[in-house]
C-alpha positions in Angstrom: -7.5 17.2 0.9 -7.4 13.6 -0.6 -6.2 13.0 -3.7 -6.8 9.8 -6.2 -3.9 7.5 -6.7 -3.5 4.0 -8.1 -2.7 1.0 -5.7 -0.5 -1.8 -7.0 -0.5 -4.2 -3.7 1.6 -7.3 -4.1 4.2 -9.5 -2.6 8.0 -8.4 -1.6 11.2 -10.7 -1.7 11.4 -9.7 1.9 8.2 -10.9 3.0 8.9 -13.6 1.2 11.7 -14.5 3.6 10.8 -13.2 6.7 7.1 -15.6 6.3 9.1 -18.3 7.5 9.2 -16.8 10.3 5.6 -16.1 10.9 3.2 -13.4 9.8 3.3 -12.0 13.9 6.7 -11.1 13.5 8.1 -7.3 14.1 9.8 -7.7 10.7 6.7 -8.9 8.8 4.1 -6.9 10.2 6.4 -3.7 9.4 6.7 -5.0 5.8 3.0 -5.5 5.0 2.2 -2.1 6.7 4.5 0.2 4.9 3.1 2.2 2.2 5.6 3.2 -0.8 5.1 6.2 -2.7 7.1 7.6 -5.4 9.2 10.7 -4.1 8.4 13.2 -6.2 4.8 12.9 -5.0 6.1 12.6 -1.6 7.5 16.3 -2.0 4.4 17.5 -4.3 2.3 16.1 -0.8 4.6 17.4 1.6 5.2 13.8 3.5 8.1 12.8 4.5 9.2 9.3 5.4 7.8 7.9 8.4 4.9 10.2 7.9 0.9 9.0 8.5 -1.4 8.6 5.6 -4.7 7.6 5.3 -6.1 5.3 2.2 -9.6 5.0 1.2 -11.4 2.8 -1.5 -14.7 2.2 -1.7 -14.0 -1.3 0.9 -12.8 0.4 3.0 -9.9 2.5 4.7 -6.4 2.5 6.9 -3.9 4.8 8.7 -0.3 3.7 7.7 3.6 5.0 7.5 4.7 6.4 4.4 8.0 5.3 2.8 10.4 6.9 -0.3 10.4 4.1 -3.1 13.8 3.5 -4.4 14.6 5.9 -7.6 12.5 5.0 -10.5 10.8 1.9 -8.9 7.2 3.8 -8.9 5.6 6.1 -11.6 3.8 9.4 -10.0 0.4 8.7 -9.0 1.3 5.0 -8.3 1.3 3.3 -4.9 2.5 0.0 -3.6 1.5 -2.0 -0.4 2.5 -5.3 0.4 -0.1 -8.0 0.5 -1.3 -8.8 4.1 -3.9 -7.5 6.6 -3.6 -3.5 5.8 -4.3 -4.0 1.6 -6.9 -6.7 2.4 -8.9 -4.5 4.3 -9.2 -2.4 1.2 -9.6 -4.9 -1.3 -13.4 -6.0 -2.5 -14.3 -9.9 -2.1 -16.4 -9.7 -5.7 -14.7 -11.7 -8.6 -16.8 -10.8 -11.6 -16.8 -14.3 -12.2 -12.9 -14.9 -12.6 -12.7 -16.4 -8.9 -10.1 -13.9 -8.0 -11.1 -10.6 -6.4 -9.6 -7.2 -7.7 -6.5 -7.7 -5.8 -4.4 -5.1 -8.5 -3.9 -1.6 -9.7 -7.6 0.1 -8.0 -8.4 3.7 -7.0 -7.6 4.4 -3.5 -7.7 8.2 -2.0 -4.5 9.2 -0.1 -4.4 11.9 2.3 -1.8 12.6 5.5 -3.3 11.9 8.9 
């Protein structure tokens, strides 16, 4: 059963380094397709690290890993996905007259593959 969470995607010091060497790389694709979740409702869900989830908003939807964020580095019902292809595809294009499109902290429904 899927379950509403929020979905903070954004940018990681990592990918930050690893963009100079190109967004094909093993080590950049693996950082912008790695969900985090916050443990505790990793347990409450029963996944486990490596685990498949699915996330839906109303863009559209992907299949990705799930990963343990560090201690205290996500509140429950918050997720985080690196900016890239996999967050894009569930990110709208309207702006509401800003110029930028919602691009932080939107619904998204989570369930395991």
């Amino acid at each position: 059963m899927a379950e509403v969470f929020i979905l903070i995607p954004g940018r990681t010091s990592r990918q930050g380094t690893t963009l100079n060497e190109g967004k094909f790389t093993t080590a950049y694709l693996e950082e912008t397709s790695t969900l985090l979740m916050n443990p505790d409702d990793m347990a409450r869900l029963a996944v486990k690290n490596g685990d498949r989830v699915r996330l839906r908003s109303n863009q559209g939807q992907i299949e990705l890993p799930c990963q343990a964020a560090k201690a205290g580095e996500l509140p429950k019902g918050v997720l985080f996905l690196p900016y890239g292809d996999m967050s894009s595809r569930l990110m709208g294009g309207d702006t509401h007259g800003t110029g930028m499109p919602d691009s932080k902290s939107f619904d998204v429904e989570l369930e395991r593959v």
